[in-house]
N, CA and C atoms as an extended XYZ file, in Angstrom:
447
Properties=species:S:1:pos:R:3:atomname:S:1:resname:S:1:resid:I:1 pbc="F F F"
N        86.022       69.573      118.107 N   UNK     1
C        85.202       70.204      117.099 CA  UNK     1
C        84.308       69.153      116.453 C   UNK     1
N        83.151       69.435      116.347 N   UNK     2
C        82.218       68.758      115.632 CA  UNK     2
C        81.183       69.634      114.858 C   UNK     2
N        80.786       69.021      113.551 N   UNK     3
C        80.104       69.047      112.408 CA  UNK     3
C        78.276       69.398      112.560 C   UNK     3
N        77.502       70.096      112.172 N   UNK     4
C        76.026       69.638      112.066 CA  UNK     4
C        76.022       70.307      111.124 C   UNK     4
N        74.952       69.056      110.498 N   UNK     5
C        74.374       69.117      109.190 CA  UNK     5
C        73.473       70.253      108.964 C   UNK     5
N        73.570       71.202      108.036 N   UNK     6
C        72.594       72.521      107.582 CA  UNK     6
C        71.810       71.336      106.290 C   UNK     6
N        70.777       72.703      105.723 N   UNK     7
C        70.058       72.245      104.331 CA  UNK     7
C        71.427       72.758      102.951 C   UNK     7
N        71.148       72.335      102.398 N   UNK     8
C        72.144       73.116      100.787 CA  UNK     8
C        73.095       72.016      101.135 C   UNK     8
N        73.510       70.711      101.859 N   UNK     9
C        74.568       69.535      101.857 CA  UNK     9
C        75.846       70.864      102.501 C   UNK     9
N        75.451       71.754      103.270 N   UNK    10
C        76.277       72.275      103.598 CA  UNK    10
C        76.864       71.675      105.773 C   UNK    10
N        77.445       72.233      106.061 N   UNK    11
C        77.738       72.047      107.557 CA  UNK    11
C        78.728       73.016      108.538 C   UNK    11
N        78.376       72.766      109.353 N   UNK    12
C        78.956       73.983      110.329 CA  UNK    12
C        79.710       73.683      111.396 C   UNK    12
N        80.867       74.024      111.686 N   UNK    13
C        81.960       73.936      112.689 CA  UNK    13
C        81.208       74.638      114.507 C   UNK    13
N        81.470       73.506      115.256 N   UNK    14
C        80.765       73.820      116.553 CA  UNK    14
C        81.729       73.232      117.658 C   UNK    14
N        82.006       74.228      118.438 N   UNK    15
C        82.744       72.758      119.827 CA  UNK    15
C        81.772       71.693      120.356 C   UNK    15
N        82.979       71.067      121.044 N   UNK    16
C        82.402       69.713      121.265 CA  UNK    16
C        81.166       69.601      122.503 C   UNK    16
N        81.422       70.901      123.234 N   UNK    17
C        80.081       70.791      124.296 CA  UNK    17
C        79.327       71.789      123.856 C   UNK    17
N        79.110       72.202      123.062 N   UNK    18
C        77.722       73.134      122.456 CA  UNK    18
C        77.399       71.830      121.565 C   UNK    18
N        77.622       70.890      121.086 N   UNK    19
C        77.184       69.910      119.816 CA  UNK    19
C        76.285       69.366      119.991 C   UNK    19
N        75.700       68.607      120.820 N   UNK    20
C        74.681       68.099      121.685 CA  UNK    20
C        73.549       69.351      121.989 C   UNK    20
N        73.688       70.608      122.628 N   UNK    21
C        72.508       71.236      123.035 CA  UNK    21
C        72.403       71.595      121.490 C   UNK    21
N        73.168       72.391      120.572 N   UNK    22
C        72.587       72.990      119.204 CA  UNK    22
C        72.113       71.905      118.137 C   UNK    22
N        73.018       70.458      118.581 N   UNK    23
C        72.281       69.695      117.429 CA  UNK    23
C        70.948       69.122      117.725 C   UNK    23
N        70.018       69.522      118.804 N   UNK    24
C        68.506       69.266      118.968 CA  UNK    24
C        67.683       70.116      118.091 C   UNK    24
N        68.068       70.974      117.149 N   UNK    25
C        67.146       72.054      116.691 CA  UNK    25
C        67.726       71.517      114.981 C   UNK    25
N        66.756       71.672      114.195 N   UNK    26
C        67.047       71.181      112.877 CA  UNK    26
C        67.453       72.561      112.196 C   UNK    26
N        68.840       72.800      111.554 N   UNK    27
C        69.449       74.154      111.244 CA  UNK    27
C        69.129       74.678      109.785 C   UNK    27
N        69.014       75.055      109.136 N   UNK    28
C        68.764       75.671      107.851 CA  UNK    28
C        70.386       76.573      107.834 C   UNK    28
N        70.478       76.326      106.083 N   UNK    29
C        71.661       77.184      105.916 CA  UNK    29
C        71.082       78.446      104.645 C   UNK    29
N        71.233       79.483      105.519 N   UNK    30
C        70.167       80.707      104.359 CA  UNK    30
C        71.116       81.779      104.464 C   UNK    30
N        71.635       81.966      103.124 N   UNK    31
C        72.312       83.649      102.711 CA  UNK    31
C        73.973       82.409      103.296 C   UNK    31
N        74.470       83.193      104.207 N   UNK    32
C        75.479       82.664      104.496 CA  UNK    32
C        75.739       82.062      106.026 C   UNK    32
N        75.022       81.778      106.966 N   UNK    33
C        74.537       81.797      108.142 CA  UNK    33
C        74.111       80.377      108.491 C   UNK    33
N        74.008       80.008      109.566 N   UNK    34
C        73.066       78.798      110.177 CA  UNK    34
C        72.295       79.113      111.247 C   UNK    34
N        70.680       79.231      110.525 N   UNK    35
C        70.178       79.737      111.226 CA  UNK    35
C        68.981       78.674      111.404 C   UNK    35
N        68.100       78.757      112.476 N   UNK    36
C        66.713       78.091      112.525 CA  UNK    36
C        65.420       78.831      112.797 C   UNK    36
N        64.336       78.424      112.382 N   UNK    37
C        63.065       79.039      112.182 CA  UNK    37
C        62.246       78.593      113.665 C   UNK    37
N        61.894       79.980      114.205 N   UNK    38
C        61.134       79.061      115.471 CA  UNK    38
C        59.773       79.991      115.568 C   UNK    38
N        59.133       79.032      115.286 N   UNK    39
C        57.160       79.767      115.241 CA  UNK    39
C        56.666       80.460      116.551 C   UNK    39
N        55.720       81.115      116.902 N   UNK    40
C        55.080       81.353      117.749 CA  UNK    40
C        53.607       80.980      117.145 C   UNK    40
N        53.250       80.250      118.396 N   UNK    41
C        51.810       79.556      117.781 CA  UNK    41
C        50.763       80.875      118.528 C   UNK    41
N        51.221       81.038      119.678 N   UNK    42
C        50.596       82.972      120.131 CA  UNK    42
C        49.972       83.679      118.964 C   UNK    42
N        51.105       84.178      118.348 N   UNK    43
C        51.450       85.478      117.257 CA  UNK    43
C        50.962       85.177      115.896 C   UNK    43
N        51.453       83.644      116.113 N   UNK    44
C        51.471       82.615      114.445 CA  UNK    44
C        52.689       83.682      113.280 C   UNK    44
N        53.577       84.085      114.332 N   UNK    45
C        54.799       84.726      113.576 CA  UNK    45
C        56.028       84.049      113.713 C   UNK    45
N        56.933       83.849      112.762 N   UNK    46
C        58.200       83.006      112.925 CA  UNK    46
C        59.276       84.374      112.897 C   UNK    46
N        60.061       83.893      113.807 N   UNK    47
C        61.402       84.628      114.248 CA  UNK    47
C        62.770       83.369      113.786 C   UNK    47
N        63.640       84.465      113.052 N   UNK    48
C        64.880       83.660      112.525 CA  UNK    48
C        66.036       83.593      114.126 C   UNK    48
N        66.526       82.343      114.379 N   UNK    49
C        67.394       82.250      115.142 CA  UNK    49
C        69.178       81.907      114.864 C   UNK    49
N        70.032       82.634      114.825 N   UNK    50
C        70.879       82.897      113.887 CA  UNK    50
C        72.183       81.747      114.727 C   UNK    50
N        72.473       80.686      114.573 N   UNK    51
C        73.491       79.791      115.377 CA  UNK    51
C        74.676       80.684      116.234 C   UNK    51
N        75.108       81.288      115.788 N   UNK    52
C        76.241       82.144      116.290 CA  UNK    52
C        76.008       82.819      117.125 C   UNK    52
N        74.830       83.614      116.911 N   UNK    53
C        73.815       84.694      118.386 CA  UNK    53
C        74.272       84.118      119.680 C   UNK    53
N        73.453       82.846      119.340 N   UNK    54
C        72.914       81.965      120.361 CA  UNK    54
C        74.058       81.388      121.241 C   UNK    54
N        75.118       80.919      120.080 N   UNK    55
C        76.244       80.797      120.682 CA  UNK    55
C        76.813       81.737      121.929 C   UNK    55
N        76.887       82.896      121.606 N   UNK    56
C        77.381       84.139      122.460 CA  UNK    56
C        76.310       84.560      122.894 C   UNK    56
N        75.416       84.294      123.283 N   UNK    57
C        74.686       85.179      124.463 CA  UNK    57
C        74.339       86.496      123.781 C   UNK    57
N        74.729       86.988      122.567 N   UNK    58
C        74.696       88.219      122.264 CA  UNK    58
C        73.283       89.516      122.434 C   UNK    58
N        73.239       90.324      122.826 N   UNK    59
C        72.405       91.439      123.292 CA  UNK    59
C        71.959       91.692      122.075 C   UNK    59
N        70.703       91.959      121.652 N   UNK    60
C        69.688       92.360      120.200 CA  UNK    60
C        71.061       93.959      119.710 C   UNK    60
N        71.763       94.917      120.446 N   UNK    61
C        72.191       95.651      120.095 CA  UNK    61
C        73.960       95.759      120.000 C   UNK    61
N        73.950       94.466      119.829 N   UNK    62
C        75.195       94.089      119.486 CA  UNK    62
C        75.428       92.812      118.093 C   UNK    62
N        77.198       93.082      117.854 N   UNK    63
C        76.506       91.627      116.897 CA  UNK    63
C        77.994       90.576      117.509 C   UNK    63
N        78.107       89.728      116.627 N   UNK    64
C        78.613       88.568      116.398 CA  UNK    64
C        79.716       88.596      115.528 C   UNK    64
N        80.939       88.327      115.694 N   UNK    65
C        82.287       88.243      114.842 CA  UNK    65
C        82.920       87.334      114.413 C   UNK    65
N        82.891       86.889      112.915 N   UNK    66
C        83.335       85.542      112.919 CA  UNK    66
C        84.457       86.102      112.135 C   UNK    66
N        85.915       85.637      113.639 N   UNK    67
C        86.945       86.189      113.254 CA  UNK    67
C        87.642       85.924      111.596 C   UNK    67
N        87.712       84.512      111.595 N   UNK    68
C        88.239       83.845      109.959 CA  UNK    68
C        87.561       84.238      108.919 C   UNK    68
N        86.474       85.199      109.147 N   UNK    69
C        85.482       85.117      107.885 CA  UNK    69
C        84.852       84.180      107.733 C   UNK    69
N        84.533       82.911      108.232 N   UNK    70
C        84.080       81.749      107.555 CA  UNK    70
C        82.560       82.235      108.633 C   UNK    70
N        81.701       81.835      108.236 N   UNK    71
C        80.325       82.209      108.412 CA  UNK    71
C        79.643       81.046      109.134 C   UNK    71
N        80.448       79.828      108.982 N   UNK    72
C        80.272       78.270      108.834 CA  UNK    72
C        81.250       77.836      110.491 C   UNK    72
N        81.908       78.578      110.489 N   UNK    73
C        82.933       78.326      111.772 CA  UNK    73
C        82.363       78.740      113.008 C   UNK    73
N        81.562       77.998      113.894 N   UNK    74
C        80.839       78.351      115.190 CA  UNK    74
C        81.273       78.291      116.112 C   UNK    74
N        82.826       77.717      115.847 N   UNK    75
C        83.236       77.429      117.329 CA  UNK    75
C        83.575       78.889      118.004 C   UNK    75
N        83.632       78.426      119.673 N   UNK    76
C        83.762       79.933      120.150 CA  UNK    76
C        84.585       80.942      120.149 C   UNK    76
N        86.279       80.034      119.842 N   UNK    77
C        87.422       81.083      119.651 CA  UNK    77
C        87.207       81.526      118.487 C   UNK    77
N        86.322       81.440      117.638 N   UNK    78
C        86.161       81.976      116.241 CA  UNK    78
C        85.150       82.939      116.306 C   UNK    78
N        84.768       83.248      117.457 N   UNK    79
C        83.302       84.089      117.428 CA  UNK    79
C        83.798       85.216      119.030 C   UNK    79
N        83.399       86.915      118.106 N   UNK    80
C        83.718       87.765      119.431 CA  UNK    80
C        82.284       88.336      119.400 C   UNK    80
N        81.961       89.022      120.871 N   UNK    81
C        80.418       90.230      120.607 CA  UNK    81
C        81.239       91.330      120.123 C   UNK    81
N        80.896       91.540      119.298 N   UNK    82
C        81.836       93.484      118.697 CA  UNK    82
C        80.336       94.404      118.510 C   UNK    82
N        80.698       95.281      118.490 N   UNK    83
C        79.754       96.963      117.901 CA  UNK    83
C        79.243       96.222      116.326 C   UNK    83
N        78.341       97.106      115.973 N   UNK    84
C        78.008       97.161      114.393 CA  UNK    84
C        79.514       97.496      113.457 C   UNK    84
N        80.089       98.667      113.867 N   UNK    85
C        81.182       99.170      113.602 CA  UNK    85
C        82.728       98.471      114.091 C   UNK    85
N        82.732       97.238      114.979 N   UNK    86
C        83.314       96.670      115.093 CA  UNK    86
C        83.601       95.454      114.232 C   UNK    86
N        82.653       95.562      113.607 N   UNK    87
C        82.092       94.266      112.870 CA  UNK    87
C        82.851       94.840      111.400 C   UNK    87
N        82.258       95.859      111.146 N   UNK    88
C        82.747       96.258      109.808 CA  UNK    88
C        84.281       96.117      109.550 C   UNK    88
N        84.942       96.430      110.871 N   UNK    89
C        86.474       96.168      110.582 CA  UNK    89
C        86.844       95.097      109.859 C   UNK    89
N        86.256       94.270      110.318 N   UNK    90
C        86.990       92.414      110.014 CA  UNK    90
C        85.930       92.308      108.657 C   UNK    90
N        85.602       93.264      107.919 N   UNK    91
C        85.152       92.617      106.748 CA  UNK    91
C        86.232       92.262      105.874 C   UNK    91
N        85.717       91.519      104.884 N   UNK    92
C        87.069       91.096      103.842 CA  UNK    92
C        86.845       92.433      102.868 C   UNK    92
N        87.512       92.182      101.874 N   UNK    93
C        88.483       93.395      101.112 CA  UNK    93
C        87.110       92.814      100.132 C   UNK    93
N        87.087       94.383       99.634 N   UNK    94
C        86.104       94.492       98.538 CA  UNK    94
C        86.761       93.653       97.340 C   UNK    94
N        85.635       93.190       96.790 N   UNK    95
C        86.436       93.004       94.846 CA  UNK    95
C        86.700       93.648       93.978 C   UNK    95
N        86.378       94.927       94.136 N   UNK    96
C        86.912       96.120       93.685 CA  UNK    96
C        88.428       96.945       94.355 C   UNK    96
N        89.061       96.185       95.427 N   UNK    97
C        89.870       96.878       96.093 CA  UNK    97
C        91.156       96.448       94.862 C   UNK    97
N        92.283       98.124       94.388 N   UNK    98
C        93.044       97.295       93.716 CA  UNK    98
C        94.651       97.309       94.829 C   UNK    98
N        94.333       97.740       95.707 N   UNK    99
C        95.731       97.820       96.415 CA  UNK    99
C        96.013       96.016       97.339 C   UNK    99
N        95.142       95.706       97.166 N   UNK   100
C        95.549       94.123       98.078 CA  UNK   100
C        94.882       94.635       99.780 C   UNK   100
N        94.933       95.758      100.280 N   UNK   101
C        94.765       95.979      101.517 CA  UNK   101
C        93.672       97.179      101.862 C   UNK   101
N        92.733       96.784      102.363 N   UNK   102
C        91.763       97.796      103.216 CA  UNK   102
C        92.058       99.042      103.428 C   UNK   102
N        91.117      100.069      102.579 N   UNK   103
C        91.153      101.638      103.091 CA  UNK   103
C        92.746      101.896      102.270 C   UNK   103
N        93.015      101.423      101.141 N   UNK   104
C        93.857      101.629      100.638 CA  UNK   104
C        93.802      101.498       98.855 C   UNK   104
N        93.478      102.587       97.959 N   UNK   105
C        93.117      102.444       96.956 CA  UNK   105
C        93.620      103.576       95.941 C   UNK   105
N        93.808      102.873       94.467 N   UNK   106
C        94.633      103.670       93.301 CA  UNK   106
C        93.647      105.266       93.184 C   UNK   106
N        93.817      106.294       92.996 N   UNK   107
C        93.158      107.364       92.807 CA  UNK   107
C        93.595      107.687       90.949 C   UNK   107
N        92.964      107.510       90.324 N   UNK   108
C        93.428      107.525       89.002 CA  UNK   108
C        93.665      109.067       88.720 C   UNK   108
N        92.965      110.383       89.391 N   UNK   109
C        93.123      111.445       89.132 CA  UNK   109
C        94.513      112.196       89.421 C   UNK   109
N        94.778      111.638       90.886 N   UNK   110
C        95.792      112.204       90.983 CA  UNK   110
C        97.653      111.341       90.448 C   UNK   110
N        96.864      110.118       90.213 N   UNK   111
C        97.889      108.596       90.166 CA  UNK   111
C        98.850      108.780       91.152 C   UNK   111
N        97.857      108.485       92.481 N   UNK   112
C        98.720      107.972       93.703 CA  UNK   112
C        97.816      107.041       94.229 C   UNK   112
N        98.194      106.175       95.051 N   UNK   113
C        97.159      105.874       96.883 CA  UNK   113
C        96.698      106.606       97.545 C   UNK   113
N        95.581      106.214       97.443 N   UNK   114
C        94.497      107.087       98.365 CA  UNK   114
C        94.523      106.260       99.840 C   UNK   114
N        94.562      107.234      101.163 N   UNK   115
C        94.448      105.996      102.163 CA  UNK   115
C        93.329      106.818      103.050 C   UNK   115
N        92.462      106.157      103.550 N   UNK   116
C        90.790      106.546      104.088 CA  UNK   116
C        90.685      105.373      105.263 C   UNK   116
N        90.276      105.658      106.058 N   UNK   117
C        89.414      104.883      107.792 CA  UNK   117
C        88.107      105.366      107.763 C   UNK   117
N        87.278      104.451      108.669 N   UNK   118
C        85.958      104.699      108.648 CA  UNK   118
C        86.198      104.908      110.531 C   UNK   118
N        85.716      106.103      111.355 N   UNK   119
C        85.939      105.410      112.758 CA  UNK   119
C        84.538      105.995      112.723 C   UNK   119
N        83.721      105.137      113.593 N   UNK   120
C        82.380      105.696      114.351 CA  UNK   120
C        81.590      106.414      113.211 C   UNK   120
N        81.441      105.282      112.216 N   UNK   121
C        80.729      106.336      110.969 CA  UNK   121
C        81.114      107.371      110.023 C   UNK   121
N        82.430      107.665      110.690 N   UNK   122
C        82.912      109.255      110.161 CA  UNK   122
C        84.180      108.893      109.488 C   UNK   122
N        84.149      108.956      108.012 N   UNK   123
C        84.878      109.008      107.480 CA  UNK   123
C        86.441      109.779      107.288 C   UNK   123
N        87.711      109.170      107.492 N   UNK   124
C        89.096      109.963      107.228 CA  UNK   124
C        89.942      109.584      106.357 C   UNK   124
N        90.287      111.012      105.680 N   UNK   125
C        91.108      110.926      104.054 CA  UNK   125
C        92.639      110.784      104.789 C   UNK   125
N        93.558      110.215      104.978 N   UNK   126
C        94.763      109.827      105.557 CA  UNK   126
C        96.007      110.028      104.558 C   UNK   126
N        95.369      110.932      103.370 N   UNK   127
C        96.221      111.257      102.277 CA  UNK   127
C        96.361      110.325      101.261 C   UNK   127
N        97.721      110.783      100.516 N   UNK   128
C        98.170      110.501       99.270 CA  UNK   128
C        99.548      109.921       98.869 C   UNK   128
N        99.550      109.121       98.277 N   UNK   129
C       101.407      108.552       98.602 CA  UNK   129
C       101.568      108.077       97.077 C   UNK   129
N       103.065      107.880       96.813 N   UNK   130
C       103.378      107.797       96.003 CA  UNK   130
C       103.817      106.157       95.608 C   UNK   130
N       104.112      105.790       96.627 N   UNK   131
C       104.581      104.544       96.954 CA  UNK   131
C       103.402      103.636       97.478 C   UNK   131
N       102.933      102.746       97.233 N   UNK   132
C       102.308      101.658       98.214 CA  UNK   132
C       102.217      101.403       99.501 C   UNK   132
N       103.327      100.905       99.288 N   UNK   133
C       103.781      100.616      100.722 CA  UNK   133
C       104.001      101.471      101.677 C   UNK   133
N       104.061      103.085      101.264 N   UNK   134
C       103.783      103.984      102.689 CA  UNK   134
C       102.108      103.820      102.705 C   UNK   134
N       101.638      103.851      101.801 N   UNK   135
C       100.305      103.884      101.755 CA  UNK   135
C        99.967      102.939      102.789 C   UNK   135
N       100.013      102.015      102.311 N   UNK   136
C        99.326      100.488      103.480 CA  UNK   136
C       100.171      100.689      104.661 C   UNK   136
N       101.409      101.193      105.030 N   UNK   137
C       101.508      101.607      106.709 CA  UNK   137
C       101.456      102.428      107.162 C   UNK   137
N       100.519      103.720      106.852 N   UNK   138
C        99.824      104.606      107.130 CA  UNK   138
C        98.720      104.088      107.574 C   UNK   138
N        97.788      103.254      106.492 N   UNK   139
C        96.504      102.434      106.934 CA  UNK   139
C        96.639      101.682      108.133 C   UNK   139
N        98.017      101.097      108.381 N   UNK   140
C        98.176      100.170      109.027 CA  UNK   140
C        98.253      100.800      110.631 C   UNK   140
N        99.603      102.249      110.366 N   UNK   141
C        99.072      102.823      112.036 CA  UNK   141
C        97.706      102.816      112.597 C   UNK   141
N        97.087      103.370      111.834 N   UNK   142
C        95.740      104.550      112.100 CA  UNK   142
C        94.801      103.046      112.134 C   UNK   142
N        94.935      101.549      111.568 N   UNK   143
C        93.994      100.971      112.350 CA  UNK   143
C        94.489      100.574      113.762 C   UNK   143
N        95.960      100.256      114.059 N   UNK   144
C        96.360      100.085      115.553 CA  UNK   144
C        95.437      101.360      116.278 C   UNK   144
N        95.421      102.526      115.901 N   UNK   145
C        95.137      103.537      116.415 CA  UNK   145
C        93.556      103.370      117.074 C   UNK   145
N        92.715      103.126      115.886 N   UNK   146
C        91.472      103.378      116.193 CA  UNK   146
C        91.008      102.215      115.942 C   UNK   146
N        90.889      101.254      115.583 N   UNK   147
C        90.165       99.687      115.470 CA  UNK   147
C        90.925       98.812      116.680 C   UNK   147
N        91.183       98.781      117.617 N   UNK   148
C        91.984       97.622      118.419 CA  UNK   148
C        90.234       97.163      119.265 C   UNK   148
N        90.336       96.223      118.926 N   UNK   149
C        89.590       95.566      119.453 CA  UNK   149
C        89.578       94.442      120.479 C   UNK   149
């Protein structure tokens, strides 16, 4: 594993034989990403090139998964091609979430757990529990079920 330097004194995790071809391009670190700016003198239009893309080969209709969450972590076991909707799985937990766990949240009306999945856009209410902890392994089947990635 090796290091390249972004702008913001920030840096980014890369294996050791991508380090050499990606560290020829000078990287910018923008939003949360390492990305680089590459002009067309044609067009005189600049297109953003996103480090991780590039990494994976990825198809314009697919994206990029950075399994740990870290945004900064390029190496390749840290990076899958997933769906748009594949992607959404591995987001982190809202700051509003109060149950500790995904698709799992207090309903103050009824004062239980609410447990909800997102599959293919389409939202599912997975009920109501009294307990927590059925709550979060209810959530927990139904993502074996429909998120295995």
């Amino acid at each position: 594993m090796k290091k390249i330097k972004l702008t913001q004194g920030k840096f980014v995790l890369v294996d050791d034989k991508d380090f050499k071809w990606l560290n020829q391009w000078r990287w910018n670190y923008q939003g949360r990403y390492a990305r680089r700016i590459k002009y067309s003198a044609k067009t005189k239009k600049k297109t953003y090139i996103y480090m991780h893309r590039l990494i994976t080969g990825v198809s314009p209709d697919m994206e990029t998964d950075h399994i740990d969450h870290n945004s900064l972590n390029n190496q390749r076991n840290n990076l899958r091609i997933v769906t748009k909707s594949q992607n959404m799985w591995n987001m982190s937990l809202s700051k509003a979430n109060t149950s500790g766990y995904k698709g799992v949240y207090w309903d103050k009306r009824s004062k239980k757990w609410n447990v909800k999945i997102c599959v293919n856009w389409e939202k599912f209410d997975l009920g109501r529990f009294s307990d927590k902890k059925d709550a979060i392994l209810v959530r927990k089947v139904a993502e074996e079920i429909y998120h295995a990635i």
